[in-house]
N, C-alpha and C positions, 0 to 999 in steps of 0.2 A: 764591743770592748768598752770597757769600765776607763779610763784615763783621768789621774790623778795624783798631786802631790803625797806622800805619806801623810796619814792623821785627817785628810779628805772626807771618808767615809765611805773607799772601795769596799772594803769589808765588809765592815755595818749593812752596804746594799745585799750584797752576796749573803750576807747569813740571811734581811731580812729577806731575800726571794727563796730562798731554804727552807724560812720557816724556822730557824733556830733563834731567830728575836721576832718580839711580833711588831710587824710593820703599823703604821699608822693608817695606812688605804687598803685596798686589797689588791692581792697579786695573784694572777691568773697565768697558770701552764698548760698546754695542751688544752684551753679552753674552760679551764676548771680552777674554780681557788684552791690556791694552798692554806695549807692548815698543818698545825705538828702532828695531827695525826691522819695526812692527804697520804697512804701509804701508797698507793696504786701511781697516783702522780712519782712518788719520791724512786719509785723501785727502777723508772724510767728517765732518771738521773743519775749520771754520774762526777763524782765531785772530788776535785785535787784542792787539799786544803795546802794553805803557807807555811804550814813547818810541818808537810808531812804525814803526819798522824802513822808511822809506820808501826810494825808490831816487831819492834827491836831485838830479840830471841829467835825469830826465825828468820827462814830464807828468803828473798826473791819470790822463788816460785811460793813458796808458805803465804809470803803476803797479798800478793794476788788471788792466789787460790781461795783465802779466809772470805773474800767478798763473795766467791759463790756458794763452798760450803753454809754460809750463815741463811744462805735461801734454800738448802736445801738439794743442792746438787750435788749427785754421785761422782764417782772416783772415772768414772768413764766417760765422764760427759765434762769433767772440770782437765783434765789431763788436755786434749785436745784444742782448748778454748784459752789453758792459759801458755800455752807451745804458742800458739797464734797472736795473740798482744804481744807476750814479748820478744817475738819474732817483729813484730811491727814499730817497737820501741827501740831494739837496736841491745836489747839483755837475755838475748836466748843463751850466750856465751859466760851469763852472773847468775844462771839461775838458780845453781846451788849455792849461791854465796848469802850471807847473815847481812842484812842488810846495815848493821854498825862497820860492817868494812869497806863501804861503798863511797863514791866521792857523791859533793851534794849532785852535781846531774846525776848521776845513776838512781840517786836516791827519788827524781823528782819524777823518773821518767817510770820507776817503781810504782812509784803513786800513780803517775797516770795510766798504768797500764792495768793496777786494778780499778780505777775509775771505768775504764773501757772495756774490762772483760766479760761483761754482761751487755755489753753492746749497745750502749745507754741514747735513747733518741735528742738528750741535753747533756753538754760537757759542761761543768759550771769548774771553771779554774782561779782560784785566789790567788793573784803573785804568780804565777807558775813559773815566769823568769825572771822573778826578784832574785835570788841565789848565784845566779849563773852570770858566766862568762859572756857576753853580747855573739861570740861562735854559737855556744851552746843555747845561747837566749832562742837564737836564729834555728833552731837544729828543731829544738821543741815548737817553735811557732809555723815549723812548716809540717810539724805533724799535724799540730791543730787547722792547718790551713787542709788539707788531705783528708782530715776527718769532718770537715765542716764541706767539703766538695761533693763528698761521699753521702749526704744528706743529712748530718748530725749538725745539730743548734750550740753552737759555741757560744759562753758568756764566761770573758774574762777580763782578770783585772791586772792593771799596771800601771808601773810611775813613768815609765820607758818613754816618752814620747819618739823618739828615734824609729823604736819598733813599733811603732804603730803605724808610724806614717810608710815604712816597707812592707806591709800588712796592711793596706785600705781597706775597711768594713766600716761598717756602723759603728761612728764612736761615741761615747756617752762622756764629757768631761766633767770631774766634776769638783769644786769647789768648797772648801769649808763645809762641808754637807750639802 
């Protein structure tokens, strides 16, 4: 876990282990540097950004399913895979629903469930309960605690100190930068 006041520089670290700014050192995943174009590294990442990044026009199911469509998975194999996230999320009951009519948790857990529907060996979450309720803060941090038991590498960021300290892992505090 990333823990820090806003304006810190949780983000700034999270995008530069992404690769969407370039870091000043180098940063090694699964043994291998990143780079913006580390595609084999990144396909084995999955990533809940802070506002979302939804595709506003479609459904639930539509926005999850986009993360495997775009790699190339069929109607048979994407069906099956995204029943089981959001069966794991707690939205098999939203899944026709447009995600503009969703509350922010639904919207958050939207996110993470296509971060997860390619069954990603790194969950990298920015904020992921910046938005929320301290229930629902708790709700999603016991998924990530289940998915991180389960053998997946969780790296997330919060201003929360509360929830961290009900959540013990490896913490990273950080400071003005």
């Amino acid at each position: 876990g990333l823990l820090g006041p806003n304006g810190s520089g949780k983000t700034t670290t999270i995008n530069s282990v992404l690769s969407l700014i370039k870091a000043d050192g180098q940063i090694k995943i699964f043994g291998k540097g990143m780079s913006p174009d580390a595609y084999d590294i990144k396909r084995k990442i999955g990533v809940v950004f802070q506002d979302f990044k939804l595709l506003k026009k479609r459904t639930v199911y539509n926005n999850v399913a986009y993360a495997l469509e775009v790699i190339g998975k069929k109607d048979k194999e994407i069906i099956p895979m995204v029943n089981r996230v959001l069966e794991f999320v707690g939205l098999q009951d939203k899944k026709n629903c447009m995600v503009d009519t969703l509350s922010v948790g639904e919207k958050q857990r939207t996110a993470l469930a296509r971060a997860l529907v390619n069954n990603p060996s790194m969950l990298v979450c920015d904020e992921i309960t910046g938005n929320l309720n301290y229930e629902m803060a708790v709700s999603i941090m016991n998924l990530l605690h289940d998915l991180n038991e389960s053998g997946t590498t969780i790296l997330f960021s919060t201003h929360d100190r509360r929830l961290m300290s009900e959540f013990p892992r490896r913490v990273i505090e950080i400071e003005e930068g």
